[in-house]
C-alpha positions as CSV (number, residue, x, y, z in Angstrom):
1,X,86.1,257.9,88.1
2,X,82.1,257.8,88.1
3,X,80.9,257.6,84.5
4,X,76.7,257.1,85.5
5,X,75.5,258.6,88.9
6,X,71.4,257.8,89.6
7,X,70.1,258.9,92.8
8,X,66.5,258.0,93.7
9,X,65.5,257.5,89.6
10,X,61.6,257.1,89.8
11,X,59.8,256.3,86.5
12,X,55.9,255.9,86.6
13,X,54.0,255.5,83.3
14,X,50.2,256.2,82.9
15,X,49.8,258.4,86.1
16,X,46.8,260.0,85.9
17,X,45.3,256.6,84.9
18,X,46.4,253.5,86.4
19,X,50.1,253.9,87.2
20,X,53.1,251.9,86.4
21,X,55.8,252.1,88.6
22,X,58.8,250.8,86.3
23,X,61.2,252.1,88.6
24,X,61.2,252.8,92.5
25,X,64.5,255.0,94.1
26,X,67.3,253.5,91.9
27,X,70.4,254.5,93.3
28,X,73.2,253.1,91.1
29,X,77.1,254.1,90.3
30,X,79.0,253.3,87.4
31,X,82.5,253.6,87.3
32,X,84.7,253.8,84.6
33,X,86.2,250.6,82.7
34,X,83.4,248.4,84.4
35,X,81.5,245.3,82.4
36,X,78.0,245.4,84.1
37,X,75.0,243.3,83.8
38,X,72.0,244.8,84.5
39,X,69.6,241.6,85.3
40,X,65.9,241.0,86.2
41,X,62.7,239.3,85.1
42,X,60.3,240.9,82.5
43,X,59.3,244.0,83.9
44,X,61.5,244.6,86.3
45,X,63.0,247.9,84.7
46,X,66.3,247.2,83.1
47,X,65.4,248.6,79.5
48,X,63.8,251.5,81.5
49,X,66.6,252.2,83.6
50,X,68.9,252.0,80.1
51,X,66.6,254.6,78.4
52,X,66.8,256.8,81.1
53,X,70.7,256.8,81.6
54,X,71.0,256.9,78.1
55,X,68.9,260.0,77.9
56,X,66.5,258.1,75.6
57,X,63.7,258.6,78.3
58,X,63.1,260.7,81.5
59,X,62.6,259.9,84.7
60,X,59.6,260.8,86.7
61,X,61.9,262.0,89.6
62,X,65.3,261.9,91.2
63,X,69.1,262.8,90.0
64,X,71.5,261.4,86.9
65,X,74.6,262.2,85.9
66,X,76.7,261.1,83.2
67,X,80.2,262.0,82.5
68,X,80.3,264.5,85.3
69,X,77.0,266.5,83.4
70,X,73.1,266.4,85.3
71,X,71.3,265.3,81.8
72,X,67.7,265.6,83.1
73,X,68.2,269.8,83.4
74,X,69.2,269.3,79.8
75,X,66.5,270.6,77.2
76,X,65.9,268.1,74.5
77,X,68.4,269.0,71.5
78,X,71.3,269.7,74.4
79,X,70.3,265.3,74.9
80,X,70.6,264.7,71.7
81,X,73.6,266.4,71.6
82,X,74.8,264.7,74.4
83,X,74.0,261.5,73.3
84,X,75.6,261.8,70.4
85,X,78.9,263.4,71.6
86,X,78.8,260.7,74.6
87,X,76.9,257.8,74.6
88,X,77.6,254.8,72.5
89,X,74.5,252.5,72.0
90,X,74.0,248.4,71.3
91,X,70.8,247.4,70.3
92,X,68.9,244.0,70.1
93,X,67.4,245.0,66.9
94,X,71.2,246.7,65.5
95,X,69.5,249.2,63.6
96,X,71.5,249.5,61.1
97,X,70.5,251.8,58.1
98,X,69.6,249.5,55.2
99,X,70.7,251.6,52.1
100,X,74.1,251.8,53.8
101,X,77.3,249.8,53.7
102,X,78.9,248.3,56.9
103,X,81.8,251.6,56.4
104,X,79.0,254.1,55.9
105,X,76.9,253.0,59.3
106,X,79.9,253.1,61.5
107,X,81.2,256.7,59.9
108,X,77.7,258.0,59.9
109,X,78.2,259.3,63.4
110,X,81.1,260.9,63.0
111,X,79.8,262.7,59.9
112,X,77.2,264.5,61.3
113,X,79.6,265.1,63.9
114,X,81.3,267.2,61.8
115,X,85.0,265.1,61.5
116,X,87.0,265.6,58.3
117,X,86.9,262.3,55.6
118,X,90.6,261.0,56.4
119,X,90.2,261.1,59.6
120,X,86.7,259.2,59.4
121,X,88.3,256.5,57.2
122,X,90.9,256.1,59.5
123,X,88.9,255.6,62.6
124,X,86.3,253.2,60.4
125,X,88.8,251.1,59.3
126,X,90.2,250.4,63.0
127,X,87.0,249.8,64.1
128,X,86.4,247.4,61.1
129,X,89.6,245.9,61.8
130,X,88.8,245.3,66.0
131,X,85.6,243.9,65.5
132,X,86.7,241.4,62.8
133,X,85.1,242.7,59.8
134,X,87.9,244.0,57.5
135,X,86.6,242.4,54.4
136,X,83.6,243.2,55.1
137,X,83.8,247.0,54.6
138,X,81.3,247.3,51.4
139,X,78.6,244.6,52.5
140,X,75.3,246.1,53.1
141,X,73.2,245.1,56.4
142,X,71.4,242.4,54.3
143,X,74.5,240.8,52.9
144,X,75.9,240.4,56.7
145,X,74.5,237.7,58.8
146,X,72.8,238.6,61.9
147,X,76.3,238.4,64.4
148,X,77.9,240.8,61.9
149,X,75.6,243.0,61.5
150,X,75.7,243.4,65.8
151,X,79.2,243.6,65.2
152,X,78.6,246.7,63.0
153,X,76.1,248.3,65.1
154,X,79.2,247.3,67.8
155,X,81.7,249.7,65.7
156,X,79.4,251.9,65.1
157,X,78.8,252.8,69.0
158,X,82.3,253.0,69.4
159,X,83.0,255.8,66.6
160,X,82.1,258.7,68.6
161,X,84.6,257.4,71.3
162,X,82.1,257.8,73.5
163,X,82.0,257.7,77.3
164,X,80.4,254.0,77.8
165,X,78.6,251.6,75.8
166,X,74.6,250.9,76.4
167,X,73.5,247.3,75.2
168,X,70.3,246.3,75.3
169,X,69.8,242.9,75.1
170,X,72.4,242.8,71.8
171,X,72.8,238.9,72.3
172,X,69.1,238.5,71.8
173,X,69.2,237.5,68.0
174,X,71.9,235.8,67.9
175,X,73.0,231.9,67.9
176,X,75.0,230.3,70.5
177,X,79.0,230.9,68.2
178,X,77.8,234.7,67.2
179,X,77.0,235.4,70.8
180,X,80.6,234.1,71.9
181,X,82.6,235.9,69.3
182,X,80.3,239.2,70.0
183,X,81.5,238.7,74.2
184,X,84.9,238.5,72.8
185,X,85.0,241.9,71.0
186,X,83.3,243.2,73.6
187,X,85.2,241.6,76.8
188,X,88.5,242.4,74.7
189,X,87.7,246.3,74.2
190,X,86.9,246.5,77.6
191,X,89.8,245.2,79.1
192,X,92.3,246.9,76.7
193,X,90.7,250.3,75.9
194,X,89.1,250.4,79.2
195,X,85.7,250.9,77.6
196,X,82.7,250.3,80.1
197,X,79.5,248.6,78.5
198,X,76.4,248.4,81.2
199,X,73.9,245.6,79.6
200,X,70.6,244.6,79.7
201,X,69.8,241.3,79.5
202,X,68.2,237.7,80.2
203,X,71.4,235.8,78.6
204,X,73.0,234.0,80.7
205,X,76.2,234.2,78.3
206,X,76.3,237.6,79.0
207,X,75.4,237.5,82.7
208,X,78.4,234.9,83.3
209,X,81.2,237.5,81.4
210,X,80.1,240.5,83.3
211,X,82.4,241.3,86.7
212,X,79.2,243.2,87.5
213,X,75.6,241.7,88.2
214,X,73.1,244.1,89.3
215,X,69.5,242.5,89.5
216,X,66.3,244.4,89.4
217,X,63.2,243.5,91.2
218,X,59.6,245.5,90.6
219,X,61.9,248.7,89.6
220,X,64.1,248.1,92.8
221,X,67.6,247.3,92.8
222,X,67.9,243.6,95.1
223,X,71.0,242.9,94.9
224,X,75.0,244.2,93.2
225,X,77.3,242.0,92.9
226,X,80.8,241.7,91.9
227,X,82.2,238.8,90.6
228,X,86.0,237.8,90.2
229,X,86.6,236.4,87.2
């Protein structure tokens, strides 16, 4: 089963100036349960090619689909619908909301996603529980060092149950130990809920888990690879 579908994405920024072309007739398939690296120098397009399949950002041209829907003929509130009902994000910078505790972030999506209180405490408190952070349920971000908080922000993608995981760069901040135990959680989920994560990334931590290696040139795909692991 295809969860991401891009055919021909073109992305050009400044164009009636002097035009960037971040990306140049991406063609790229995701399927289900895959752990994908999306690699490449600084500005070769991977954070732009994350935006776009993550409905953060449109493309100048061509066709995406995730989870069997074409987002770009979807107005803006349907995408942030969408990406809310769909889409499970992993960022460098976790934003997580300060004034909340670890239990609040991860159950703030499911709150304004309408789902009644047991059923959100329930689902936290797995989610707590998989990511290794069970007594860790009333610690604001500030009281959690920087590999729980990603940890967190980790749960917190996962509480919609969303299609696939986007992480952008989410080993970026961390030190050497965090960065393993983060893999782990995340190698772990995807091998035994079959959850697919597509990163971005220059770590060569992450690069060496994936079973995936995509590499991105000057917005053009050079090479997808497969590894055995």
């Amino acid at each position: 089963m295809n969860v991401i579908i891009t055919k021909g994405i073109e992305k050009t920024y400044n164009p009636k100036t002097i035009p960037v072309h971040a990306l140049q007739g991406v063609d790229l398939t995701i399927k289900k349960g895959e752990f994908t690296a999306i690699v490449g120098p600084s500005g070769s397009g991977k954070t732009t090619l994350l935006n776009i399949i993550g409905g953060l950002d449109r493309p100048t041209s061509g066709y995406i689909e995730v989870g069997g829907k074409d987002i770009s003929k979807l107005s803006d509130n349907q995408l942030i619908d969408f990406r809310r009902e769909n889409i499970g994000f992993v960022f460098q910078a976790y934003n997580l909301i300060p004034v909340l505790t670890a239990k609040e972030n991860i159950e703030f999506i499911m709150l304004l996603q309408g789902i009644p209180k047991a059923q959100r405490d329930k689902r936290t408190l797995e989610l707590l529980h998989a990511v290794g952070l069970d007594d860790k349920i009333n610690k604001r971000p500030i009281e959690l060092s920087g590999g729980q908080q990603q940890r967190v922000a980790v749960a917190r993608a996962l509480a919609s149950k969303p299609a696939f995981i986007l992480a952008d760069e989410p080993t970026a901040n961390l030190d050497s130990l965090s960065t393993v135990n983060l893999l782990d959680i995340m190698a772990n989920l995807n091998m035994q809920e079959h959850i697919t994560f597509v990163f971005s990334t220059h770590d060569q931590r992450v690069i060496d888990r994936a079973r995936r290696v995509v590499t991105l040139e000057d917005g053009v795909i050079s090479s997808d690879v497969y590894v055995d692991q």
